[in-house]
C-alpha positions, -999 to 999 in steps of 0.1 A, spaced: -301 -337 32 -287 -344 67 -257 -336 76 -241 -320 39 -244 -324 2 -250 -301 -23 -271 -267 -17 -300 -266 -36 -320 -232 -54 -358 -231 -64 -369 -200 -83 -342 -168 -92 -360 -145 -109 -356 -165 -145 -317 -168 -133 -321 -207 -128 -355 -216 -135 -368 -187 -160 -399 -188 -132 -405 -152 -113 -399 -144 -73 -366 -150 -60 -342 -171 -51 -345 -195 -20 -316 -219 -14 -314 -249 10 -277 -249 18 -268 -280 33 -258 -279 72 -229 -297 90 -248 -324 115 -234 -309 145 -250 -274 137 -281 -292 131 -284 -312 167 -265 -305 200 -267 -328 227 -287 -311 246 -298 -273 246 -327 -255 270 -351 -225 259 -370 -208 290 -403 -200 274 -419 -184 308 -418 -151 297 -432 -156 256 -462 -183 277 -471 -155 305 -474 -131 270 -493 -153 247 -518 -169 272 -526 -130 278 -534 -124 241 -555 -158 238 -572 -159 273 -582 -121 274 -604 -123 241 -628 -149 254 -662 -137 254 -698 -160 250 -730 -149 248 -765 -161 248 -803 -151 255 -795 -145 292 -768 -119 285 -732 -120 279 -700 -130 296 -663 -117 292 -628 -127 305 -615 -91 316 -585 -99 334 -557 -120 339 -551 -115 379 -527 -150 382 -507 -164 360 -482 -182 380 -454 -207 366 -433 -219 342 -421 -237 304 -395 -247 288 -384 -267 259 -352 -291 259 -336 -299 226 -320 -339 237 -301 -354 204 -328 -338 179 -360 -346 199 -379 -316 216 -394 -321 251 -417 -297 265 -422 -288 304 -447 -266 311 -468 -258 344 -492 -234 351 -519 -218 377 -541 -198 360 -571 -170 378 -593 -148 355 -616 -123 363 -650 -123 342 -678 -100 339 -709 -109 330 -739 -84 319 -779 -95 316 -801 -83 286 -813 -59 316 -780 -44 321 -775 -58 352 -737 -70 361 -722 -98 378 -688 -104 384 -667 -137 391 -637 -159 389 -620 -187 370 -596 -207 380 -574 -231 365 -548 -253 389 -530 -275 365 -521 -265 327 -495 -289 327 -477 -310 302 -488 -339 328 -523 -334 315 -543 -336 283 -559 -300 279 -593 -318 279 -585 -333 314 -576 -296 324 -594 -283 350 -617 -249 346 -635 -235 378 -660 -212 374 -673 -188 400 -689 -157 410 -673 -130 435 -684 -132 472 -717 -114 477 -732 -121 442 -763 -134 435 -769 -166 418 -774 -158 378 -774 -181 349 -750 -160 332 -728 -183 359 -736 -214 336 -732 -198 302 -696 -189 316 -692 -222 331 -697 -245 299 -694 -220 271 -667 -196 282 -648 -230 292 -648 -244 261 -634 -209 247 -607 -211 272 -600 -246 270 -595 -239 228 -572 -212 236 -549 -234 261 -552 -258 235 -538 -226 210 -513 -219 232 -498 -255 235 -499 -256 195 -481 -223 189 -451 -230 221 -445 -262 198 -446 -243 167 -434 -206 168 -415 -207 195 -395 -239 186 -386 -220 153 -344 -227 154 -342 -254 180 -340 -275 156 -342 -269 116 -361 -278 90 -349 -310 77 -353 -321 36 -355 -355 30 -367 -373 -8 -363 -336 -24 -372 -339 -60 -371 -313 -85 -377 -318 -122 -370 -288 -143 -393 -296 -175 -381 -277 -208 -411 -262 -230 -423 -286 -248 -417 -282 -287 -443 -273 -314 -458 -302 -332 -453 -306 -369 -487 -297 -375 -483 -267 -355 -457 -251 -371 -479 -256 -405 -506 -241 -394 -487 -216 -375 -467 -206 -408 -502 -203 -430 -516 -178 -404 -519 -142 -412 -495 -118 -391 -523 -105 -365 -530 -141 -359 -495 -150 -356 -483 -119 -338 -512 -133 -313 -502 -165 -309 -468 -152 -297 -481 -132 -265 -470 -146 -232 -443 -168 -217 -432 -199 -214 -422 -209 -183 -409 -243 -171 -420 -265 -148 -409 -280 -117 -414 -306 -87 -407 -304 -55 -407 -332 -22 -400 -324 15 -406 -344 43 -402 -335 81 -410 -346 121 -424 -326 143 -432 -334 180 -466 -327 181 -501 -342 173 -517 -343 136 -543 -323 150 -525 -295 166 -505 -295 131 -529 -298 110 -545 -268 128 -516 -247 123 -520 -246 86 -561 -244 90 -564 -216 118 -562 -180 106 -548 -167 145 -520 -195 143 -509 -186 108 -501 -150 113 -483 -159 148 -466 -185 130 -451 -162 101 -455 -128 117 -477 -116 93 -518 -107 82 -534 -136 72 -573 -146 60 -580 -179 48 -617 -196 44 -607 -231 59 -635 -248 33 -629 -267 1 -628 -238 -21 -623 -216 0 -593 -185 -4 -566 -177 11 -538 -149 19 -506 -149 35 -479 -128 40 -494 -92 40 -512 -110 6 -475 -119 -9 -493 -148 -11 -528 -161 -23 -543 -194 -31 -573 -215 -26 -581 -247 -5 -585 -277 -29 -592 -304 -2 -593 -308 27 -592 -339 48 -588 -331 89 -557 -341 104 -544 -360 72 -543 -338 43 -543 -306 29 -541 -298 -9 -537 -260 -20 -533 -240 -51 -506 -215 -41 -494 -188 -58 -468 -152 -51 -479 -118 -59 -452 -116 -81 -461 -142 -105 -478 -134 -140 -516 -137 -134 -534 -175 -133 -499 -188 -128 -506 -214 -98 -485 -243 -80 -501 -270 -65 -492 -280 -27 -505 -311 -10 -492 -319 26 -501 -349 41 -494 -356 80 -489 -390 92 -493 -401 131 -458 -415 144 -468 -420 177 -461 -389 198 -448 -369 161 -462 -362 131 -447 -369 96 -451 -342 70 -445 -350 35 -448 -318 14 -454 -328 -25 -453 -295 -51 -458 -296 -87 -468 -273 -114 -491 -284 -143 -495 -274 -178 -489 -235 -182 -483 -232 -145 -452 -211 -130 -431 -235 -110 -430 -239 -78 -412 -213 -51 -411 -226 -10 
């Protein structure tokens, strides 16, 4: 729905649906509220934050001892994002100097430097440069190599974090949410068979009174489908990565990232397991609210597509046989 048409309600507490949680509606908004032609968010001040919180927490060990980011003494630059007719382009340029500490099996402690010259958009984070070094007057250790290809790799993941989550979380009302192909199919319960009502009829009143426990509640189907300006990896690693999911919806999180593995969200408002997974091109979950009656499950697969510097997401929910129906 671009631009207007009629707002549409999943779930209302029985109100609409007779399925439990409440009410979320996607009211239709004008086209120019959607997209300006241009609009400019300085993210310097959330980037200096959140490369703090990821860089600070890198730590590698090995035989020789262990190694430790323990300070942030430079972090010189600047982002933004730029909002140009629904498109989001993202400047960002930074020089980067940590302090590390690294201690033997001995107890002995070494102390150095890392520096990084050009987190740019300009580069590919694997083409980022990572220096590694120890502080004037220190002896030559191999706690210097651990730091140098281990710790590295930590940092370079959590540039690569960072990136993911300034194209996520911080985008959040730049642009909204977009609905195209939605689809819901309210399905009525489904009638007793002939047969059924015979034997149903012939049963004595314990086994009927039985039969009558529990509710019915219909079914429905669901389809959204929206662009973001980013990789299928980095996406696909948003829904996958238990540190991006709570930055991304302010909130505790665990998930097992396995085929069959479990999942909460939320605080635990929400719970589910992992289905399938398929890296950078599919994910399909059983998803459920706290609120729903027990073993009451929707299914969600989301399947990303490469459009050549954006990612399609096609979101596809549907509730089986004796399954609550679906609430996004």
């Amino acid at each position: 729905m671009r631009g207007g048409g009629p707002s549409c309600c999943v779930g209302g507490a029985g109100e609409r649906l007779g399925v439990p949680g409440p009410c979320v509606c996607l009211a239709p908004v004008p086209h120019c509220a959607r997209f300006s032609c241009r609009t400019e968010r300085d993210a310097s001040n959330w980037s200096t934050e959140r490369l703090k919180t990821l860089l600070l927490p890198v730590r590698v060990e090995s035989e020789e001892g262990a190694c430790e980011v323990t300070e942030v003494s430079k972090l010189d630059g600047e982002a933004s994002i730029n909002n140009r007719k629904g498109k989001l382009i993202f400047f960002y340029e930074w020089a980067i100097k940590l302090a590390w500490t690294g201690t033997s099996k001995t107890g002995v402690k070494y102390k150095g430097y890392v520096e990084i010259p050009n987190l740019s958009d300009e580069n590919d984070v694997d083409e980022v440069e990572i220096h590694v070094s120890l502080a004037k007057d220190e002896p030559d250790t191999n706690l210097k190599t651990l730091m140098k290809q281990e710790g590295a790799k930590k940092i370079r993941d959590a540039m690569k974090t960072y990136i993911s989550t300034l194209k996520t979380e911080f985008t959040q009302g730049m642009i909204l949410p977009t609905v195209n192909g939605e689809h819901m199919d309210t399905t009525p319960p489904v009638a007793p068979k002939a047969e059924d009502r015979k034997t149903a009829t012939g049963s004595s009143p314990a086994t009927s009174q039985s039969k009558s426990i529990g509710v019915k509640i219909p079914t429905c189907k669901i389809s959204l489908k929206d662009t973001f300006l980013t990789s299928p990896e980095e996406l696909y690693r948003v829904f996958v990565t238990q540190e991006m999911v709570q930055a991304f919806t302010h909130a505790q999180a665990t998930l097992e990232a396995d085929k069959g593995g479990k999942f909460q969200l939320l605080d635990g408002s929400v719970t589910g397991e992992f289905v399938d997974l398929v890296p950078e091109k599919q994910l399909v979950m059983k998803w459920r609210f706290k609120s729903w009656p027990a073993g009451h499950f929707a299914t969600i697969t989301l399947n990303f597509t490469d459009k050549g510097g954006e990612t399609e997401v096609c979101l596809e929910g549907k509730n089986k046989a004796r399954l609550a129906a679906l609430l996004l």
